[in-house]
C-alpha positions in Angstrom: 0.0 0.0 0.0 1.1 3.7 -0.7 0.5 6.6 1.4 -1.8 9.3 0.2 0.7 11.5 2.5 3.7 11.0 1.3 6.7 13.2 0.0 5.6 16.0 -2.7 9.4 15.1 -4.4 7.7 11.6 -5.1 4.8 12.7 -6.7 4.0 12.2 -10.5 3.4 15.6 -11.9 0.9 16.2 -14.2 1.6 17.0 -18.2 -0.5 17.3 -21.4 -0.4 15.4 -24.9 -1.9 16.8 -28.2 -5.2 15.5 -28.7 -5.5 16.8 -32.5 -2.9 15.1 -35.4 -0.7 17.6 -37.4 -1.3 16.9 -41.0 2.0 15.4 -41.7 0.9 12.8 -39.2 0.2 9.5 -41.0 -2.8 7.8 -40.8 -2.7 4.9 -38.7 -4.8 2.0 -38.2 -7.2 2.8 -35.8 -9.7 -0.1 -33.6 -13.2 1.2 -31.5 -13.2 4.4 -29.4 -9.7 5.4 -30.5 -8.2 8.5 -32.5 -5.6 9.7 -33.7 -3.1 11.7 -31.5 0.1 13.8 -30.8 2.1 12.8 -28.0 4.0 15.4 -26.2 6.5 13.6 -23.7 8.0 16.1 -20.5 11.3 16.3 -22.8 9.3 18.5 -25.5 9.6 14.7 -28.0 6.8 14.4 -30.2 5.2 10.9 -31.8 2.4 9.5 -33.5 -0.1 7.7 -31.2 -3.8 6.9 -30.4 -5.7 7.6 -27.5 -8.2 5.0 -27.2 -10.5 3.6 -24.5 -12.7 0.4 -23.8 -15.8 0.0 -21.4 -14.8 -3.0 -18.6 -17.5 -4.6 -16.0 -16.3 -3.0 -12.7 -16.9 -6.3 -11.2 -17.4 -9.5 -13.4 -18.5 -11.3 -10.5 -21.4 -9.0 -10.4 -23.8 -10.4 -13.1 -25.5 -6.7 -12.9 -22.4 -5.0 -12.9 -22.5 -1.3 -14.7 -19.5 -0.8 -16.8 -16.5 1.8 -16.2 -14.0 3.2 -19.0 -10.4 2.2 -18.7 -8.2 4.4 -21.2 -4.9 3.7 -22.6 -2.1 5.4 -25.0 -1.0 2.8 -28.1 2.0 3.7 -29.9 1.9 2.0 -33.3 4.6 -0.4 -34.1 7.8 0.5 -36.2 9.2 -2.8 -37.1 8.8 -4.5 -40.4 7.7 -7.2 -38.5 5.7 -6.1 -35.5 4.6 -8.9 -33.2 2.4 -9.0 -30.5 1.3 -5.8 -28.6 2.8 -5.2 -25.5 1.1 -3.3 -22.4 3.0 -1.8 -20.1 2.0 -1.9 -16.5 2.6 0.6 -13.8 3.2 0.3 -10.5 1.8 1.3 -7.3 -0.7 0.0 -7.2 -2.3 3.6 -8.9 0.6 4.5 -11.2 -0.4 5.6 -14.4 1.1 4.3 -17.4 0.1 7.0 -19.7 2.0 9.8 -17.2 5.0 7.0 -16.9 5.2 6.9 -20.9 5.7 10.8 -20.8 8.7 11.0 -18.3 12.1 8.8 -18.3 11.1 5.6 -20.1 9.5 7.5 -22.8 12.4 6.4 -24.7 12.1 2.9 -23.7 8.3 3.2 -25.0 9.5 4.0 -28.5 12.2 1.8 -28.6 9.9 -1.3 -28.2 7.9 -0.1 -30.7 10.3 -1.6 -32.9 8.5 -5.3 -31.9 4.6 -4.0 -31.7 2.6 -1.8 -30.8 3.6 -0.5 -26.7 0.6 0.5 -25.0 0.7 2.5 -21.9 -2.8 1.2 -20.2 -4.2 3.4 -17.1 -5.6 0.7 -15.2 -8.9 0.8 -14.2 -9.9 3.5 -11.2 -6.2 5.5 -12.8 -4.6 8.4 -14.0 -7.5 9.0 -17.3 -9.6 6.0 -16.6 -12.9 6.0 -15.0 -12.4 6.8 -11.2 -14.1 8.0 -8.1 -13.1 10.7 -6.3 -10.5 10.6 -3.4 -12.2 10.1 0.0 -11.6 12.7 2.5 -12.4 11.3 5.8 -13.2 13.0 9.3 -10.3 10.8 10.4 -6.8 13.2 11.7 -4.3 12.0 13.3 -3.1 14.3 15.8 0.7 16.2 15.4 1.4 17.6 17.9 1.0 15.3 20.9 2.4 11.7 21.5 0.4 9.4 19.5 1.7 5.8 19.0 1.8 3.4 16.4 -1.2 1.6 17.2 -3.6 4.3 17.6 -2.2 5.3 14.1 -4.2 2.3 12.4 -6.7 2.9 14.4 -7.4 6.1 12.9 -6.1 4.5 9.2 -9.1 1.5 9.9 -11.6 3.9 10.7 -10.9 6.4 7.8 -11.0 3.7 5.4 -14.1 2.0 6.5 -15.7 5.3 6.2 -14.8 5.5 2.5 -15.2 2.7 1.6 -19.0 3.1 2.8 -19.3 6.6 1.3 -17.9 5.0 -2.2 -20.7 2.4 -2.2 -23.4 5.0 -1.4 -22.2 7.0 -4.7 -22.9 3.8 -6.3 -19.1 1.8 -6.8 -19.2 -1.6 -6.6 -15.1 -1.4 -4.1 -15.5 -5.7 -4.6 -14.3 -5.0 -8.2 -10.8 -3.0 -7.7 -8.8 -6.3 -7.3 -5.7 -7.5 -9.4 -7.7 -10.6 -10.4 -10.3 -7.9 -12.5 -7.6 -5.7 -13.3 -5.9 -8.3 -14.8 -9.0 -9.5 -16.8 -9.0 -6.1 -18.2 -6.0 -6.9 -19.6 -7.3 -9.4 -21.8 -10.6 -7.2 -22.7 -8.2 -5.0 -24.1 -6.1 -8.0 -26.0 -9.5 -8.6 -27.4 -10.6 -4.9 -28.4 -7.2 -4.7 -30.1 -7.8 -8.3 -31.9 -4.7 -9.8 -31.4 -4.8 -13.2 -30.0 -1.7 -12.6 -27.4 -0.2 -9.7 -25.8 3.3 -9.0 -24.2 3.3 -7.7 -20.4 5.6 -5.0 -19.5 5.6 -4.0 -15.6 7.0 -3.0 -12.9 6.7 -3.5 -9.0 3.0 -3.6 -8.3 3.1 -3.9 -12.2 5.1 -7.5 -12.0 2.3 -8.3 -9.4 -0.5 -7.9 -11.9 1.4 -9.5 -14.2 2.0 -12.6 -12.3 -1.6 -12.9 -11.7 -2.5 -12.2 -15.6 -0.4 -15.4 -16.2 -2.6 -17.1 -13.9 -5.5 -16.5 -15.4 -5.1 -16.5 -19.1 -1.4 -18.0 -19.7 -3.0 -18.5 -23.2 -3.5 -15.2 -24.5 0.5 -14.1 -23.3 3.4 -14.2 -25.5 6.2 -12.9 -23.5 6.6 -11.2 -19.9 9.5 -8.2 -18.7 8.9 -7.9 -15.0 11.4 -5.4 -12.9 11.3 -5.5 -8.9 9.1 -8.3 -8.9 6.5 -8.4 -6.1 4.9 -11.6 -5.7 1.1 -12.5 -4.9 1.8 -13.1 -1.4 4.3 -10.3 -1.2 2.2 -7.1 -1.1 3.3 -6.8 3.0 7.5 -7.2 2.8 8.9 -8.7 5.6 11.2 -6.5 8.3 13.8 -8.9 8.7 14.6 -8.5 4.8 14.3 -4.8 5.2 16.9 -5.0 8.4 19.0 -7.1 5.5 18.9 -4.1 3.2 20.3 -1.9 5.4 23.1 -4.3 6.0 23.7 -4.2 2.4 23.9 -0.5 2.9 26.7 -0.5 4.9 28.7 -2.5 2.7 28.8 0.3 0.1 29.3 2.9 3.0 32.3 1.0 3.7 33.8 1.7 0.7 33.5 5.5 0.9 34.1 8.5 3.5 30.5 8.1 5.3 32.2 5.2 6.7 34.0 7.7 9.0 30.2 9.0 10.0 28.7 5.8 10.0 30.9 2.7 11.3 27.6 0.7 12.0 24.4 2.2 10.6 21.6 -0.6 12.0 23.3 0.8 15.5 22.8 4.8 14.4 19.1 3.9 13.6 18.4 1.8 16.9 20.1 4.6 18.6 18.3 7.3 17.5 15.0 5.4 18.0 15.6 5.5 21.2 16.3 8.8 21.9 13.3 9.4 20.0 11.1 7.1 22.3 12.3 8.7 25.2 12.2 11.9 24.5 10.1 13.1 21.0 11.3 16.2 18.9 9.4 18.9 18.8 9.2 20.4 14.9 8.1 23.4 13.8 7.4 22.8 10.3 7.7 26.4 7.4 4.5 25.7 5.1 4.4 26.9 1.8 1.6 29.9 2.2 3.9 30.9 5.3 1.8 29.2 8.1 3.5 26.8 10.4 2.3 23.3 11.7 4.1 21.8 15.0 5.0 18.1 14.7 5.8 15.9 18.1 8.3 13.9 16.1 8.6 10.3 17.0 10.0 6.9 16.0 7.2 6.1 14.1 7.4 9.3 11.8 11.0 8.4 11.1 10.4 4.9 10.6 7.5 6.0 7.8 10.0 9.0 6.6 13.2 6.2 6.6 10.0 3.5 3.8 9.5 6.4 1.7 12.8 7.4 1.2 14.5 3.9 0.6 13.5 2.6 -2.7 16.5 3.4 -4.6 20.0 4.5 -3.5 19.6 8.4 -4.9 19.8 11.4 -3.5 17.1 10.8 -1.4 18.5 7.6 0.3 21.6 10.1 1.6 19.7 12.6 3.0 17.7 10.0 5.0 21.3 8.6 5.8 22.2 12.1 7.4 19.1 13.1 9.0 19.7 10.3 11.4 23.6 11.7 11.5 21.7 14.9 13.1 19.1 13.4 15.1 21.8 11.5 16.6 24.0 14.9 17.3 20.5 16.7 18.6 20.4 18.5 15.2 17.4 19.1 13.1 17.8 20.9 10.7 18.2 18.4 7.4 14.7 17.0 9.1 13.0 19.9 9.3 13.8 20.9 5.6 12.3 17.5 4.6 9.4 17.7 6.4 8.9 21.0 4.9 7.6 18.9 2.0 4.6 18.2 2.8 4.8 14.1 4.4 3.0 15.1 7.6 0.3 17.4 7.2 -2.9 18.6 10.1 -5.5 17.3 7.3 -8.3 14.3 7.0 -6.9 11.1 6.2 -7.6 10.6 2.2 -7.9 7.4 0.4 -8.4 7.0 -3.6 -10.2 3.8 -4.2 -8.0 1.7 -6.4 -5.0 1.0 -4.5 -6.7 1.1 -1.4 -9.0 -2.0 -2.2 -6.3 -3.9 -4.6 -4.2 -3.9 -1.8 -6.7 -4.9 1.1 -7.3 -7.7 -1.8 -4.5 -8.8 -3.0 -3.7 -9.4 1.3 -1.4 -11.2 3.4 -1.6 -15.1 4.2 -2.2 -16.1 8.3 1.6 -17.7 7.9 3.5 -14.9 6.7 1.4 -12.1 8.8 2.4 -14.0 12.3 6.0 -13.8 10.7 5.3 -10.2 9.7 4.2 -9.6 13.2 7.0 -11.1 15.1 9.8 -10.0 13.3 8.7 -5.9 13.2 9.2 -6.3 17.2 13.0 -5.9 16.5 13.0 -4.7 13.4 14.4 -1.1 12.2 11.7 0.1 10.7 8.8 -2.2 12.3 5.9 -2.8 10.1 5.9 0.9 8.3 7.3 0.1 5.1 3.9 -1.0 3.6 2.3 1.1 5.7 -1.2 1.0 5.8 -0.6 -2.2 4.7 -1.1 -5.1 7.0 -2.9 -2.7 9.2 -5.6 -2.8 6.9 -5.6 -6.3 6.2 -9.1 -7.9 6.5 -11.0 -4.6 6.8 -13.4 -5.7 4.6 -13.4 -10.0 4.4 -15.4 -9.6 1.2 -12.3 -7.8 -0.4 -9.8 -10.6 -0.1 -8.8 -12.8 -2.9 -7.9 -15.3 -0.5 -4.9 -18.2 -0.4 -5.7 -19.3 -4.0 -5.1 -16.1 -5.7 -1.9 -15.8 -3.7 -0.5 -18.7 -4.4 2.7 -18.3 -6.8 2.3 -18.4 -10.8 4.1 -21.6 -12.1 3.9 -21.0 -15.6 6.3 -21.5 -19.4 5.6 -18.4 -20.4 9.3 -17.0 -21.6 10.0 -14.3 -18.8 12.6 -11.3 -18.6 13.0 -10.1 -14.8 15.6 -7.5 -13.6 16.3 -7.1 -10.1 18.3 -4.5 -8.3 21.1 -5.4 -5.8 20.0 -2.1 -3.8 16.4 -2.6 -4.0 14.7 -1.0 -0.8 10.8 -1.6 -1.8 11.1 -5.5 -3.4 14.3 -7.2 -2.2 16.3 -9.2 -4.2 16.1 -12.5 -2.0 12.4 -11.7 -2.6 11.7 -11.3 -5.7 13.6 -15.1 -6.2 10.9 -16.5 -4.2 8.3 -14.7 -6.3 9.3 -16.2 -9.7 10.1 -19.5 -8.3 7.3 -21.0 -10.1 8.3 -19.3 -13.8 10.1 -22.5 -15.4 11.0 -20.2 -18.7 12.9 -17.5 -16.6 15.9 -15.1 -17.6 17.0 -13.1 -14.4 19.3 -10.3 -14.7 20.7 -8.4 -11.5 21.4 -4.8 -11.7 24.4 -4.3 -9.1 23.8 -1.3 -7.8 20.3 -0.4 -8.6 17.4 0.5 -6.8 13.8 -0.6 -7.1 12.9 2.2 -10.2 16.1 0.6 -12.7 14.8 0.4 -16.2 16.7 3.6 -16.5 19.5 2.7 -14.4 21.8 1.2 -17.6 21.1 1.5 -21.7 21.9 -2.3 -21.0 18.7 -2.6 -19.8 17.3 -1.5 -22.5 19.8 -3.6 -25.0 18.9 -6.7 -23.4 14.9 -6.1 -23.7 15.0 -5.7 -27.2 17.1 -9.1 -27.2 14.8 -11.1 -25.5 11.3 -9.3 -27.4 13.8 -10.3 -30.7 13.8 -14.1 -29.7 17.9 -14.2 -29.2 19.4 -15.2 -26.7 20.0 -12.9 -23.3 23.3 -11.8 -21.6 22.7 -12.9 -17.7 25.4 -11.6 -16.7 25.1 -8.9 -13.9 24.6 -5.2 -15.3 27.2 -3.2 -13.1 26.3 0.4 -12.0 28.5 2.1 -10.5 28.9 2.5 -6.9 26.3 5.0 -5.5 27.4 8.0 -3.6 25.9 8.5 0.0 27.7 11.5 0.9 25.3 15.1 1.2 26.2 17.1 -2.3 27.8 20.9 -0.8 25.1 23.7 -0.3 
């Protein structure tokens, strides 16, 4: 699950395409509900493209379901001999592909053209697809007094069982925002584009829908690239792995000055979560419009900062790396300049529908909850790294898919996945464990990357356009260099 607080740095920013084709534009082949399009990605690039859209159940278990509009983005193959089409799918859960085909990978979405038509799909209940409204609830969780963990969820359970009920008085049927339906839209839209297979392109909570696409119609899929997998049963990571990561960290602190600062970085962050516990920090936070909000800072807030800022070892990772440098030397001024962002704000806890309910469905097994349970008791960050997520496990028993739906994939479909050695979202050892049932696998590590690599190397990209080709892959490792953890001057 993904905060609807979380760091403004992180959030997707919203851009415009052309909706109306210059006449040098040629005319493409166009299927139901789509037209013809410019395509303006964030770098100023310009392409040919359709805008199209098809009408979905919103929950195919509902024999009187109404339907909902899920759009997408198809960029027309190049090749000479285009093959399949291949959707990409973001993560998230609530990532839109059409903003993702706009910003870094753009390049990556026109280079595949090359092997069929790419599609970047908004799944349903995202980015221009049919959606409800966020839910503002009359849920706040108080800043400035001691508040602990616990009475966190408390808040998070209540706020979400209130929108969840106003959603079904506006008339959403919440049962249908599962991966299971949102995978079955993938193959509405293999048969609006008649083609008789499609390629599946993800990411993170992307891989996650993919895996459960090749569940249910292993037919209908030709190939599969998957990057920081995240398995059925894997939408709650377990602490101990994320106490493992940071282990990892300090193997490539070791190799640079910070090693000076931090000799032992698992002890800096018990340390400080100490001090925290025993006495809180008291923030005054700069807003924007010049107001001020005052934060009782505990170890819980940095425990949620430390998930958000994890995921890849950037520029982000090193600032969390030296906040806890300060904290620990009764300094807070790197913190406060973070926080000025916008993480913890006096407002209503807000939900958006979709990945609120895919996560609630996609769950947590008994097994791996009790193991969830006992190892946060010791672990750095606790249970906050999927945060609201298990908290909200079981809200709603209807939602959950239950153990069938989270069993693994086993499946021949020919599979690419990358994983990176520094992933701080889906971890390495984890992702092996996701795919173990994939007996047609290629896995590539990217030493050195984080969670968001398809960027990371132009080997990536070299060794997609291998495998969509048919030829054989390179498994050796991709090395990145080593990243640097050191603050940049000011």
């Amino acid at each position: 699950m993904r905060f609807t607080i979380h760091l403004v740095a992180t959030l997707t920013l919203a851009c415009s395409f052309y909706n109306i084709a210059d006449e040098q534009t040629p005319t493409l082949k166009l299927y139901e509900n789509e037209k013809q399009i410019l395509f303006k990605a964030n770098s100023g690039e310009i392409t040919d493209a359709v805008e199209g859209h098809l009408w979905v159940p919103e929950n195919r278990d509902n024999p009187h379901s109404r339907k909902i509009r899920v759009n997408y983005v198809r960029f027309p193959a190049t090749g000479s001999k285009p093959g399949t089409p291949i959707v990409y799918l973001s993560g998230g859960p609530g990532g839109s592909g059409i903003s993702t085909a706009k910003w870094r990978r753009y390049p990556l979405f026109q280079a595949l053209r090359e092997f069929g038509d790419v599609i970047a799909l908004d799944q349903r209940g995202t980015g221009q697809s049919e959606q409800a409204a966020p839910c503002v609830s009359t849920q706040k969780i108080p800043l400035n007094k001691a508040i602990s963990a616990e009475q966190v969820t408390q808040h998070y359970r209540a706020a979400a069982r209130e929108c969840f009920a106003s959603w079904k008085s506006q008339g959403y049927d919440i049962y249908g925002y599962n991966s299971n339906q949102n995978a079955l839209d993938i193959d509405a839209l293999r048969t609006h584009l008649n083609a008789d297979k499609v390629s599946l392109w993800g990411i993170s909570y992307g891989s996650h829908l993919a895996l459960a696409a090749m569940k249910l119609f292993p037919q209908h899929i030709n190939k599969v690239i998957i990057a920081s997998a995240e398995g059925l049963n894997q939408t709650v990571k377990l602490p101990a792995q994320t106490d493992l990561y940071f282990k990892k960290l300090q193997i490539v602190i070791d190799q640079q000055a910070l090693k000076t600062d931090i000799p032992n970085l698992s002890a800096l962050m018990k340390r400080v979560h100490a001090k925290l516990d025993e006495a809180p920090k008291q923030i005054t936070i700069q807003n924007r419009d010049g107001s001020t909000t005052q934060l009782l800072f505990q170890t819980h807030h940095l425990q949620t900062l430390a998930s958000k800022m994890i995921a890849d070892p950037n520029h982000y990772l090193a600032i969390l790396l030296h906040i806890y440098l300060g904290l620990d030397n009764n300094n807070t001024e790197l913190l406060s300049a973070v926080l000025q962002r916008g993480m913890f704000k006096d407002e209503p806890i807000t939900f958006e529908l979709m990945p609120l309910a895919m996560d609630i469905a996609s769950g947590i097994s008994n097994e791996r909850l009790a193991q969830v349970k006992y190892q946060a008791r010791s672990a750095l960050l606790a249970e906050h790294l999927n945060f609201p997520m298990p908290h909200l496990n079981k809200l709603d028993s209807k939602l959950d898919l239950g153990e069938a739906f989270r069993a693994n994939a086993k499946s021949s479909i020919p599979t690419l996945l990358f994983s990176g050695s520094l992933d701080g979202r889906t971890y390495p050892e984890a992702q092996i464990k996701a795919v173990q049932g994939l007996s047609n696998l290629t896995h590539v590590v990217v030493n050195n990357a984080g969670h968001n690599l398809y960027t990371s190397s132009p080997e990536v990209r070299v060794r997609i356009k291998a495998f969509l080709a048919g030829n054989t892959v390179n498994q050796d490792p991709i090395n990145l260099p080593l990243p640097r953890l050191s603050m940049p001057e000011r």
